[in-house]
N, C-alpha and C positions, 0 to 999 in steps of 0.2 A: 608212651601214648599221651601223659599227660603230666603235668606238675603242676606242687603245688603253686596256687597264688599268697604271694607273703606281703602287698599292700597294695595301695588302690592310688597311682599319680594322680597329684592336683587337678592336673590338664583335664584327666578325665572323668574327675569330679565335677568339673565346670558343667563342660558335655551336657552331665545327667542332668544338671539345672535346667537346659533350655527346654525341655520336658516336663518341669514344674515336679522334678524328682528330690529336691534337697528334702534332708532328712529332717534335719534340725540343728539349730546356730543358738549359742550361749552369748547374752549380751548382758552385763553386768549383774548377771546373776537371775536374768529375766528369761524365760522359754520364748525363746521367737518363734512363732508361725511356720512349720517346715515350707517357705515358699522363698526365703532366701539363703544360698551357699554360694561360697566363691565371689564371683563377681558377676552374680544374676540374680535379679529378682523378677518372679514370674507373676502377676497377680491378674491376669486377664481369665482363668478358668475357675477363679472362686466368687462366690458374690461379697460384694464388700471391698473389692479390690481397693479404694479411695480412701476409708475406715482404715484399712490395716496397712497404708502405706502414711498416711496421717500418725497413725500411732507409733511407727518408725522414727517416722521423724521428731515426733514430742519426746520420743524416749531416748532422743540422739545418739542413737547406735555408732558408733566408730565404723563399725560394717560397711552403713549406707555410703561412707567414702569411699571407698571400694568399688561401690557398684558401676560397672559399664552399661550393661544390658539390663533396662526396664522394657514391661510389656504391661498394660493398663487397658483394660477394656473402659468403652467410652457408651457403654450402656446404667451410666450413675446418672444420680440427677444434676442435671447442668451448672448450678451454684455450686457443691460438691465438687465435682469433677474441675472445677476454674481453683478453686480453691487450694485442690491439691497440687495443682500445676504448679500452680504460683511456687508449691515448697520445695519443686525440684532443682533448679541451680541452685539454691543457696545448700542443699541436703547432700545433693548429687554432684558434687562437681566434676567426677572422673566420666559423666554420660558418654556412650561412645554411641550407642543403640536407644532407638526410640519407638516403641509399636502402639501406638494411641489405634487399636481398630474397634471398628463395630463386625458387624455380621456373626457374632454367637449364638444369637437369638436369631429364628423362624417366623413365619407369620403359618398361616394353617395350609397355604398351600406349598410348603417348604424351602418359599424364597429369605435368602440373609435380611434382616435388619437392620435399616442403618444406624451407625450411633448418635449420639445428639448433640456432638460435641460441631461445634458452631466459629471458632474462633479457638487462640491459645493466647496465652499472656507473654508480652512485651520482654519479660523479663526470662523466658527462654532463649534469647539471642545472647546470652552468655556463656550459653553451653560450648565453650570454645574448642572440646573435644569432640563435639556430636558428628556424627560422619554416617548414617544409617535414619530415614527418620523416613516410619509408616502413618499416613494418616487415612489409610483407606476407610469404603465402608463407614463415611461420616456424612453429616449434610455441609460440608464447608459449600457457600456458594462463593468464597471470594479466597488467595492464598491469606494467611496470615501476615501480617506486616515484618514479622519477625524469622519466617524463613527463610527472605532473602538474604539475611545479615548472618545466617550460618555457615561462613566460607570453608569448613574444612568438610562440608558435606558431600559424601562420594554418593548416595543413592535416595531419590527421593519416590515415594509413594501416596497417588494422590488420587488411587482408580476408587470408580462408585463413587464419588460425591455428586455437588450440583454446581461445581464450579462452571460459571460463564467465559471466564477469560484468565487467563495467566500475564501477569504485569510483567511489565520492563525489565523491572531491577531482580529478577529471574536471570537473568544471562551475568549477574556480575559472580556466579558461585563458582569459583576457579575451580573445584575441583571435580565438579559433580560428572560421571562416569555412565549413571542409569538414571533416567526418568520414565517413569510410567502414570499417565494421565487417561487409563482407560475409564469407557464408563460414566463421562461425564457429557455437560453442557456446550464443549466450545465449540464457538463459529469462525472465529478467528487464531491466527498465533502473532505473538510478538514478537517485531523485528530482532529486537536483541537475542532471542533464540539462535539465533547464528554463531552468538560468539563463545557458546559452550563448546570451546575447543579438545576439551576431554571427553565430552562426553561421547559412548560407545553405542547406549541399547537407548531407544527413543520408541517409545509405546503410546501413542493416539489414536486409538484405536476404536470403534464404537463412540464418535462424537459428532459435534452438526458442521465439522469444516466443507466449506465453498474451494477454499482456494487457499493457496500455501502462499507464506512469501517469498522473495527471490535467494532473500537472506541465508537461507535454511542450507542451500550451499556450499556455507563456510562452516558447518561442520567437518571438519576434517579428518575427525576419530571416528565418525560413527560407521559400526558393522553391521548394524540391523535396525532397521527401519518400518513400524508398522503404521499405517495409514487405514488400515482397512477398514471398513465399515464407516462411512464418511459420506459426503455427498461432492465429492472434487468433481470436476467439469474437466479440470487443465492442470497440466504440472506444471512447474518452472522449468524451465531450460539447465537452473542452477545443479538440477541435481543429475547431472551426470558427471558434476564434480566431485563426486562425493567418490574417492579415489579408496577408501578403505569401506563401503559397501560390499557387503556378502549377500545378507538377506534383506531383501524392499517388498512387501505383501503392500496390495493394494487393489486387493479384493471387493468384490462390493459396494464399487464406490458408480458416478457416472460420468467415469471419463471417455470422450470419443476420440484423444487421441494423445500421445504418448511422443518424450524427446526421444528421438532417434539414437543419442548418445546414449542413454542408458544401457544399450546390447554391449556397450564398450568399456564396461567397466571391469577395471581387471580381475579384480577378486570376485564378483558376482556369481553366487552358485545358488541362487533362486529368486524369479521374479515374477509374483504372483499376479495378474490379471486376472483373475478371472471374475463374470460377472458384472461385466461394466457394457459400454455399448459403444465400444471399439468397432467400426466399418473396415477401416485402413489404417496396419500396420508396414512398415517395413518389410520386407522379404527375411530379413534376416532374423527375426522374432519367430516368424516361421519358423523355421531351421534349429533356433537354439533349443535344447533338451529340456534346460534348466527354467523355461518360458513357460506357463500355464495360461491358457489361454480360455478356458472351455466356457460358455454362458455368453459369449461374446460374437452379436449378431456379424461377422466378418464376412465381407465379401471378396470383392478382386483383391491380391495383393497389390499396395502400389506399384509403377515399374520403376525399374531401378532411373538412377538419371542415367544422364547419356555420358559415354566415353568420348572420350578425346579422338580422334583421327589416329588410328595404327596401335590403339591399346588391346588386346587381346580378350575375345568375349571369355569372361565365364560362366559354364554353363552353369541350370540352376539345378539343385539337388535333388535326384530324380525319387518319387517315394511311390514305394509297389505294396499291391494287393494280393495276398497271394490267395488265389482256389483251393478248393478241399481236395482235387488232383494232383498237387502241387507239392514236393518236399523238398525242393530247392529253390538257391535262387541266386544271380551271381551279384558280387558288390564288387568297385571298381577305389580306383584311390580317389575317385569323385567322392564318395561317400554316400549313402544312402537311408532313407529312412522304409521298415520293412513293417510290412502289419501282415501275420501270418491269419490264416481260415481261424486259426483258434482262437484269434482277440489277442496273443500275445503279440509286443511291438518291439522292436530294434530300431540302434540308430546310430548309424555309424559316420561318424565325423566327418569330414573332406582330410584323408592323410591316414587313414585309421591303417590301411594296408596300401604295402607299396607294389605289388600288383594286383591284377586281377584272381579272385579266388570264389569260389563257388561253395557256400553254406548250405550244408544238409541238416535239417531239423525233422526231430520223433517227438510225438507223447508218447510216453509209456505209461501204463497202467500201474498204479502204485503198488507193489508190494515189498516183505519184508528187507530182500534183499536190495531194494533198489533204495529205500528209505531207510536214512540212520537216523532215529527220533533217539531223543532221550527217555528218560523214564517218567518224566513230567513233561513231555512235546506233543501235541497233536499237530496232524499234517490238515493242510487248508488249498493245498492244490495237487495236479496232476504231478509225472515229473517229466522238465524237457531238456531233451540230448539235442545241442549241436555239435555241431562236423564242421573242420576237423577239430577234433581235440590236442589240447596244447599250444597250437599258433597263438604265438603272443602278438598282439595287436600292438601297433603305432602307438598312437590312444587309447581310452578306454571308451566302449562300446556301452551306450546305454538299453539296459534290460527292464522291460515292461511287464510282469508276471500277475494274469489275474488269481484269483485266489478269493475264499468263504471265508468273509470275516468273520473271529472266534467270539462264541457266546460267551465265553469268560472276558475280560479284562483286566481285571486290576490285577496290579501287579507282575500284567505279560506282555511282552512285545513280538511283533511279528519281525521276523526277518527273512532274507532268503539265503538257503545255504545250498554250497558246493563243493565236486569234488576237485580237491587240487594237489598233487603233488601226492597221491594215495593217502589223501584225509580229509575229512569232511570238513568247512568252515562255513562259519555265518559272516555274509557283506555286508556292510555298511547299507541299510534298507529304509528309505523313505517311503510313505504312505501316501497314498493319493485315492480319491474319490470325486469319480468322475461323473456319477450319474449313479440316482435310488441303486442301493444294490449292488454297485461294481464298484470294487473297488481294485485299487493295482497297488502291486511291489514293486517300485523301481530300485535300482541299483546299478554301478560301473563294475565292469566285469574287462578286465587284461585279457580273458583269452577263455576259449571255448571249452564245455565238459557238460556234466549234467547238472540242472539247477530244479530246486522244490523251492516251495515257501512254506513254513513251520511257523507257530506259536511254542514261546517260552516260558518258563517265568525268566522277570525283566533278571538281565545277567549286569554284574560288575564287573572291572578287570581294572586291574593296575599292576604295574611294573612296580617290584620292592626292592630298592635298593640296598645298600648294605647302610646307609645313612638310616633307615627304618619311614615307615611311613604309615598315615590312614587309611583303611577300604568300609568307605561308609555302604550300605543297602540304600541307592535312592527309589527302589519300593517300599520300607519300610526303613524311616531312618534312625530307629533304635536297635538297629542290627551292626554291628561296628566290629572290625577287627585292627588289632591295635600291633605294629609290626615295632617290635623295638630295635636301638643301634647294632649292629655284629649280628640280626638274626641270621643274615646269608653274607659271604661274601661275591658271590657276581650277582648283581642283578636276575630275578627271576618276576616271570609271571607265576598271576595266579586269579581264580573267579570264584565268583561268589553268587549263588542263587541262592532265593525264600520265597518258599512252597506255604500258603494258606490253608488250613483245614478250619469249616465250619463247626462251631461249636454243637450244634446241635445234632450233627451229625455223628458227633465223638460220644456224645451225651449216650444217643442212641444204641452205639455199637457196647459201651461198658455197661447202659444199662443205669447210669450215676450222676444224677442230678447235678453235683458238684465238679465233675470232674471239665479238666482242661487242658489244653496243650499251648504251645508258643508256637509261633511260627517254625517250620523245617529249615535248619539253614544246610545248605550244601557249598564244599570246598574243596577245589582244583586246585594243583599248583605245579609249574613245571619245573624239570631241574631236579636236584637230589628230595629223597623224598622227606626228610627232616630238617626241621631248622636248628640254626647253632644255639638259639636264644628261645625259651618259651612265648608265644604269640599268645594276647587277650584277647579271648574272645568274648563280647557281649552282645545278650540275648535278652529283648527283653519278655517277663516274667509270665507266665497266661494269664489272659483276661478275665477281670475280676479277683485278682489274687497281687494285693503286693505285699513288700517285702514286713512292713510292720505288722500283718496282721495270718502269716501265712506260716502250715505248720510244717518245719523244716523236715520230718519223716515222710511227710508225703508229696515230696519234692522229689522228682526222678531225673537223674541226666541221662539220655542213650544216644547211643552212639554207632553209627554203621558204617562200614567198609568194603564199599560196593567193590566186586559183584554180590559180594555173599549179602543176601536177602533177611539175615538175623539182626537182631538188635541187641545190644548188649548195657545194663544198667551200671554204668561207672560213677556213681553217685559216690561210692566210697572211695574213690581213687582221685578224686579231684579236691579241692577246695574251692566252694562256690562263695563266692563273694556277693553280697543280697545288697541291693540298694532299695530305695521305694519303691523302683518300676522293674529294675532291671537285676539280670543274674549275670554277672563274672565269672572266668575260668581258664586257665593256661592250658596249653597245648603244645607239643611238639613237632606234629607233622597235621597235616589235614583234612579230614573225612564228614561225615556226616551227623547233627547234634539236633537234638530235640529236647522239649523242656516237657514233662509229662508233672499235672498235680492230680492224684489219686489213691481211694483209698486201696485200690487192688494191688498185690502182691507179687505177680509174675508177670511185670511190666511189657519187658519183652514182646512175647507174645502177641501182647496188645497191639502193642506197635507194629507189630508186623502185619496184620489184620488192618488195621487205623489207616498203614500206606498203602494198599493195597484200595483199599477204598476209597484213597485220592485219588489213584488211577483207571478205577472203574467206572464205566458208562451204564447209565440203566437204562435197555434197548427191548423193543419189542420187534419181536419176526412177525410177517405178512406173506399170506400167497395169495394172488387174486387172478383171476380167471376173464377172457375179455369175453363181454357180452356178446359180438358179433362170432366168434371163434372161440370156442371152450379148449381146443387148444393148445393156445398159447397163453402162458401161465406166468406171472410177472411175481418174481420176489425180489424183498426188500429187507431189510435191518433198521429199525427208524430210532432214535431217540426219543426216549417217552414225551418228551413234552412236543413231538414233532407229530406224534399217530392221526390222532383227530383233524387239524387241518389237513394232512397230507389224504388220509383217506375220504373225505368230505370232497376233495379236489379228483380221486382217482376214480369214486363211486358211478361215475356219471358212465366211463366206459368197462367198467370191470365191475365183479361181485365177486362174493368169495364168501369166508368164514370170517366170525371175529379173530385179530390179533389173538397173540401168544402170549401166555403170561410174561412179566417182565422179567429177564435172565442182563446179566451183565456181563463187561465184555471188557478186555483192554484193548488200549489203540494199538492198532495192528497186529492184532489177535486172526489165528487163521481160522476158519467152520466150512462150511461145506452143507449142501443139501442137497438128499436121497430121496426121487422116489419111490413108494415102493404099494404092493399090491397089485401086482399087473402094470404100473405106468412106467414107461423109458421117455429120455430124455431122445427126439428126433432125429437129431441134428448132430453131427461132430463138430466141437468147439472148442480152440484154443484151452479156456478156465474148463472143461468137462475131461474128469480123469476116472475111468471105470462107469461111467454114466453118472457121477455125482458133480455138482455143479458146486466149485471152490469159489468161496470169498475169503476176502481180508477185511477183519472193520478197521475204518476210519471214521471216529465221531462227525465229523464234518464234511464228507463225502457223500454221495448218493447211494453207497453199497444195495444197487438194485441190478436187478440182470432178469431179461424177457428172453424165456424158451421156450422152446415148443415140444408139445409130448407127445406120444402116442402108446400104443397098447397093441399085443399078440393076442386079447381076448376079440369074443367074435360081438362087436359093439352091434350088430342089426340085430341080436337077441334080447340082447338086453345091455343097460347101461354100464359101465364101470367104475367102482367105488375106490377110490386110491385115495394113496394118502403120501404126503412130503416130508419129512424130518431132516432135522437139523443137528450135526453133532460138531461137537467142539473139535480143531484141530487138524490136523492135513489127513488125505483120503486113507484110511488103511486096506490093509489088504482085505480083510473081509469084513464088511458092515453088519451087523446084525438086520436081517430081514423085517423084523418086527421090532418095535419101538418100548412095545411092554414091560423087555425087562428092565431096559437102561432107564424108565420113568422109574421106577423103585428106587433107582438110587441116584437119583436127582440131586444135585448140589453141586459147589461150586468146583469142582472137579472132576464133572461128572462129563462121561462123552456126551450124552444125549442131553437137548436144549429143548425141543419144541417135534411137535406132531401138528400139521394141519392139512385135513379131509380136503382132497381133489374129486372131483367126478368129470367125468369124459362121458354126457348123453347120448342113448340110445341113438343110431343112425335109423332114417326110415328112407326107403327107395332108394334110391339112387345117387344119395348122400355120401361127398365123402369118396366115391367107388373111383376116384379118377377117371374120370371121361378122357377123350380122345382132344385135339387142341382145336378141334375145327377144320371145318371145309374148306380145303385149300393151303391149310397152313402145314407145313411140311415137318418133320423129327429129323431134319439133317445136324450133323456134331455142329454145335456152336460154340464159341467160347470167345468169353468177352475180357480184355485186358491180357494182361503176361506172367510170365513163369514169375519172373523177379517179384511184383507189385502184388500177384496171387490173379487167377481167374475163377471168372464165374462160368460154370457150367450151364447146360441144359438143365442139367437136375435142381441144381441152383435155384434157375428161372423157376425152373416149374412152383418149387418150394415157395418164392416170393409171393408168384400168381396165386399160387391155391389158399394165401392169407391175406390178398388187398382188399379182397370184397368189394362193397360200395364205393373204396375211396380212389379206384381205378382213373376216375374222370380225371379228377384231380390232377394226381400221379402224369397220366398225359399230358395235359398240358403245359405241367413242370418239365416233361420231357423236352417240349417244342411243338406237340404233333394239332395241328392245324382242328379248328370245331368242326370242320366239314368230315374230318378221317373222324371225327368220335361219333360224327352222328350216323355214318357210312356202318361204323362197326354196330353198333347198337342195331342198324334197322337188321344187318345180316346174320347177326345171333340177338335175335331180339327175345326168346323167353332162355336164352341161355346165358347167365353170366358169367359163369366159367368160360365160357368159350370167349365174351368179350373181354374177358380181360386176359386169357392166354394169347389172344389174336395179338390184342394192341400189344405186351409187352414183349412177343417174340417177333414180331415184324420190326418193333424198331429196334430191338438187337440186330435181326438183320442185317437194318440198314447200317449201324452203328460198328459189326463185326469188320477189325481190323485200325478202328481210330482209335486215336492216344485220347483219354480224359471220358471215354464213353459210359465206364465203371461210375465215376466221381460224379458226371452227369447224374447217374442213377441216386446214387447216393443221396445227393442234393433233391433230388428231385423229391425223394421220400421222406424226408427232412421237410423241405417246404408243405408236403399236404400232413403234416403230422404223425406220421406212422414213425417215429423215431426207433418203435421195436424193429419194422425192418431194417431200417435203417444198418443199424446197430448187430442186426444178424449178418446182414452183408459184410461188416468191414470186420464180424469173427470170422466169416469163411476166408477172407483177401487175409487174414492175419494167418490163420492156419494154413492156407496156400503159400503164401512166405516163407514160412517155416522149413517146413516140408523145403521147398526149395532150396534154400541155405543150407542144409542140412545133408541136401541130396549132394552139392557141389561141393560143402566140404568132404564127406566121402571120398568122394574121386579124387580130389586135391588140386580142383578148377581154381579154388580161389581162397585168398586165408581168410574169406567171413569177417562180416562186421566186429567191433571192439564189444567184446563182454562185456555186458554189466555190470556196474561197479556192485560192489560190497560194501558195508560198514567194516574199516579199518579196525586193530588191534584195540585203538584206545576208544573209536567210539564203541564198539562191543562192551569194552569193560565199563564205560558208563551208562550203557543202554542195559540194564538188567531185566532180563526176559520175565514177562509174568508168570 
């Protein structure tokens, strides 16, 4: 499982320097400062930084030759700081790296500081190695004289100052690759910008440019171009010559019009617009995917010009809308762009298919089996099935997924994942934000199946060759594994995830003021499951704990090997190598490692507890009751910090009891809720198994569901007092009736979660008794839509009617039905509202009995005046009438039924460990 480590490469001694980790350096018999090792010295995180790089050099360390990488905070006093500059070529001559920044220091409302450094001395242009040089985060208002003379400089850094202009003798640095000038003063650029023929990443971003020059053009290397945030009017013409262009943002700026050549450039895979005050673009900006357009008051597209006499029209690229009646739709080898009823978008090239083919799209309702999460994934959207599955497409088809952006972030990324090939994978997923609140997953997708959108924590991956190589964490980049030569002989994948835990939360659960963990790292790898050579891994140490002051007995290593949910302390089986920050360790194969400091004994344990707590939600249940209709009864699962505004916002049409104490929950945990004391659930519904109403939570999902109840007691006697419970886990065969005993044994494993008191009001007269539909209106069989789609009954109807109450008007007019038929109906059951609203809603079935889209109409229609509860009942009965259908035909062996439901495959099971 593990071996030991028998010493620590130079290489990755260096590493821990850039972390300000050096332990300690002997220079003629003197104690240096632990802030130089190797070939780095770090002095930007202590105060004094100018003082103890001064006294470096009075003591003329042999070391300081050495040094490539300095970093130097420019928060000294300004004579100081000119001072010590000045001792750097003649001390440093190997400089390769240069970090002069400010921003360490806050002001009170927690914006960076800039430093004070103003200018640099002359005599830094002999740094004839420097090749890296930040001067961010300072008040420079002008370059230094001596940055242009540093020809072998590959990367310059110049954001946050107050620079006005960038000089001429700027474009003579042959080598430079990156500049970035965000954050500042300019209005202008200089011509000779053009002739930085190396350089790749060009960052002006956040400045007061008017207008570019022509020049800019002949950059020939550049991949990414940022302009945004600017005041441009006009672009040059030049830059659609910019032949190695991928990414050009140019956002925010106020262009009204834009070179046509840019759609033409051949690497281009993003061109941001948006936000400027573009009228008229080209048609074919339209069209491109990779185009952002949105903020941008657009009107007609231009028309294209005119052809030639006997050239052939192409038509323009037809883009549909599709209705809430609608689950299909056809694409043609024209291409098409599709915006389905649900806000999800498509957009399929001109060639994407070489005939004609017909795309059938579902949402399904998430649950476990349709969703493979990991053990640290939360789900952020629905999941949607297109048809048919497998067709590989020409091109690749671009997918628009909206999705609830996660309250976490750091350290996670959203992506969207699919099934392919009988295994889930995550695509390549860009973020977009279109408007407060919505945000979308894009992604190219070859060929059709089922797609969700999931948060992570941020993943690595890299291919390990048999040469060896590095797999840094770029969420936390003191997490490093270290591959050496012969570890494999073929090439093998392998990933890397780290899991966060709050300290105070850890604190909490031990009870131990002192105590701490590291970040969790998790390790995939494909291919045989051992490597030929021991792999390093490094972790660094928990917060507030390093290596010089920290007591090695209570230092724990564990280690897990999912599926199995135990943790095991290998503290004695390893040899941990301590640096100041960080902990070392060999390995032979890849699982999961934790750094625990505490004084407790049966670590384990802990840990098992500790992860378990990364995974849980802390949620409160809700049953509310509609004030117009007692009922119909709406529960919920909410996330504690979500109770208060959500019930503030639901109070206006509902009442109820207080929330439930707070109970926790994993994601995609299953529960279910019982009425009981005389109440049943109304209605048959798809989620209702034995009269209990099944959920699944998903923290970032609505987990709400509006039913309707009723009661075999005699409600004109008197009222009835019911009550709802909530128990963990899929329906069993017999629920206990009463809630009392499974409260006794309440805990985190317990069936029962929550009780909350329903009542169903005394009926007086006439209330309630189902009346007749009215004079004239007839009880002939209706039925509206089809076998396949599902139909609504009569009983249906009736159902609907006997809970629109007041909002009947409405509902009508969403229907189509004219103000003359509402006022007709009212004056003819004018003290009966039951009857005006059976009338209106069974006459226009009626009329509607036999058309395609009459259901959907309805739908919408209850949608538009707000009743999304019926809404919502409707398309359970249309889903349980489906059912039933499919179900009925496969029986007889009419037809071999839609494709099953995917599952989570063998390996994502084995990653996905059940809570």
């Amino acid at each position: 499982m593990a071996a030991a480590v028998e010493g620590l490469e130079p290489e990755a001694a260096a590493e821990d320097a850039t972390r300000g980790a050096a332990e300690e350096a002997v220079d003629a018999g003197l104690r240096v400062p632990p802030l130089l090792a190797g070939n780095r010295l770090n002095l930007d995180l202590y105060p004094g930084g100018c003082h103890q790089l001064l006294h470096l050099c009075a003591q003329r360390s042999p070391q300081l030759l050495q040094v490539e990488f300095l970093r130097l905070s420019t928060h000294e006093d300004p004579g100081l700081l000119g001072a010590t500059l000045a001792q750097v070529p003649g001390r440093l001559p190997c400089l390769r790296s240069l970090v002069l920044k400010g921003g360490q220091h806050r002001d009170a409302l927690g914006a960076c500081l800039r430093g004070c450094l103003t200018s640099l001395p002359d005599g830094l242009s002999n740094l004839a190695r420097l090749a890296h040089l930040d001067l961010s985060f300072n008040s420079l208002e002008a370059l230094p004289a001596c940055v242009p003379q540093l020809r072998g400089l590959d990367a310059l850094l110049l954001s946050h100052n107050c620079l006005l202009e960038l000089p001429e003798a700027l474009g003579a640095l042959p080598s430079l690759t990156f500049l970035a000038v965000t954050h500042n003063c300019l209005q202008t650029l200089p011509t000779a910008l053009g002739a930085l023929s190396t350089l790749r990443r060009l960052d002006l971003s956040e400045n007061l440019l008017d207008t570019l020059p022509p020049e800019i053009g002949g950059l020939s290397s550049l991949a990414e171009l940022n302009l945004a945030s600017n005041r441009l009017q006009s672009l040059p013409a030049s830059l659609a010559g910019l032949r190695s262009l991928r990414l050009l943002f140019l956002y925010s700026n106020l262009l009204t019009s834009v070179p046509a050549g840019l759609i033409h450039l051949p690497l281009l895979a993003r061109l941001d617009l948006r936000g400027n005050q573009l009228r008229d673009v080209p048609p074919e900006f339209l069209d491109a995917p990779f185009v952002r357009l949105q903020g941008n008051p657009l009107g007609e597209a231009l028309p294209r010009p005119l052809s030639p006499p006997g050239t052939p029209v192409v038509p323009e690229m037809p883009r549909l809308f599709l209705t809430t009646d609608l689950d299909s739709f056809p694409v043609t080898p024209q291409g098409c762009s599709v915006t389905l009823a649900c806000g999800i978008r498509l957009h399929f090239p001109a060639g994407a298919t070489a005939t004609p083919i017909t795309i059938h799209y579902r949402l399904w309702l998430p649950e476990p089996r349709l969703v493979p999460l990991g053990p640290h994934d939360t789900l952020l959207s629905h999941v949607l099935e297109l048809q048919p599955h497998g067709v590989v497409f020409q091109q690749d088809v671009g997918l628009w997924l909206l999705f609830v952006p996660p309250r976490v972030r750091r350290c996670r990324e959203v992506v969207v994942r699919t099934l392919s090939e009988d295994s889930w994978t995550d695509l390549e997923t860009h973020l977009e934000e279109e408007a407060p609140k919505q945000f979308w997953a894009r992604c190219q997708v070859p060929h059709f199946s089922w797609f969700l959108v999931v948060s992570r924590p941020v993943s690595d991956t890299c291919l390990v060759p048999p040469e060896g190589t590095l797999l840094c964490s770029s969420g936390h980049p003191g997490v490093k594994v270290t591959f050496p030569q012969g570890a494999t002989e073929e090439p093998r994948q392998v990933r890397m995830q780290v899991v966060h835990m709050a300290s105070r939360e850890l604190r909490a659960l031990l009870g131990e003021p002192e105590a701490a963990v590291s970040p969790l790292l998790c390790l995939w790898q494909s291919g045989p499951p051992s490597f030929l050579r021991p792999v390093t891994v490094q972790l660094p140490l928990p917060p507030g704990i390093t290596g010089l002051t920290l007591d090695r007995s209570r230092l724990h290593l564990l280690y897990q090997a999912p599926p199995v949910a135990t943790w095991d302390d290998i503290t004695a089986q390893v040899a941990l190598e301590l640096t100041h920050l960080y902990a070392r360790f060999q390995v032979t194969h890849f699982s999961w490692y934790w750094l625990w400091y505490t004084t407790k004994s049966c670590v384990g344990g802990l840990a098992r507890k500790a992860w378990a707590r990364l995974r849980l939600h802390r949620v409160n249940l809700i049953a509310l009751q509609r004030r117009r209709d007692p009922e119909q009864v709406l529960l919920q699962c909410l996330p504690r910090n979500k109770v208060e505004a959500t019930l503030k916002r639901l109070l206006e049409r509902y009442h109820g009891p207080e929330p439930s104490d707070t109970v926790e929950l994993f994601e995609g945990e299953k529960f279910f809720a019982a009425f009981e004391r005389g109440i049943d659930v109304d209605a048959d519904r798809p989620d209702c198994v034995e009269g209990r109403i099944c959920f699944v939570f998903y923290s970032h999902l609505k987990n709400v569901k509006e039913v309707y109840v009723t009661t075999a007691l005699d409600r004109e006697a008197q009222a009835v007092r019911g009550q709802v419970s909530f128990y963990r886990g899929t329906v069993p065969t017999e629920v206990p009736e009463e809630a009392e005993a499974a409260r006794q044994k309440k805990g985190l494993d317990a069936l029962w979660m929550a009780t909350l008191p329903i009542k169903l009001p005394r009926l007086r007269g006439s209330e309630g008794t189902g009346q007749g539909l009215g004079a004239g209106l007839s009880l002939a069989p209706l039925n509206l839509g089809d076998a396949e789609s599902g139909f609504l009954t009569q009983s249906n109807l009736l159902s609907v009617a006997r809970r629109l109450g007041l909002d009947w008007p409405a509902v009508a007019l969403h229907l189509g039905l004219p103000y003359r038929e509402l006022q007709r109906i009212r004056l003819e059951f004018r003290d009966d509202l039951d009857g005006q609203i059976r009338h209106m809603l069974f006459s226009w079935a009626e009329r509607q009995a036999g058309r395609p889209g009459a259901v959907g109409l309805l739908v919408q229609a209850l949608e538009q005046s707000d009743r999304r509860d019926l809404a919502e009942e409707v398309r359970a009965v249309l889903e349980l009438g489906r059912q039933k259908y499919q179900a009925g035909i496969l029986r007889t062996g009419l037809a071999p039924g839609d494709p099953a439901p995917p599952s989570p495959s063998a390996s994502e099971s084995r990653e996905s460990t059940e809570a």
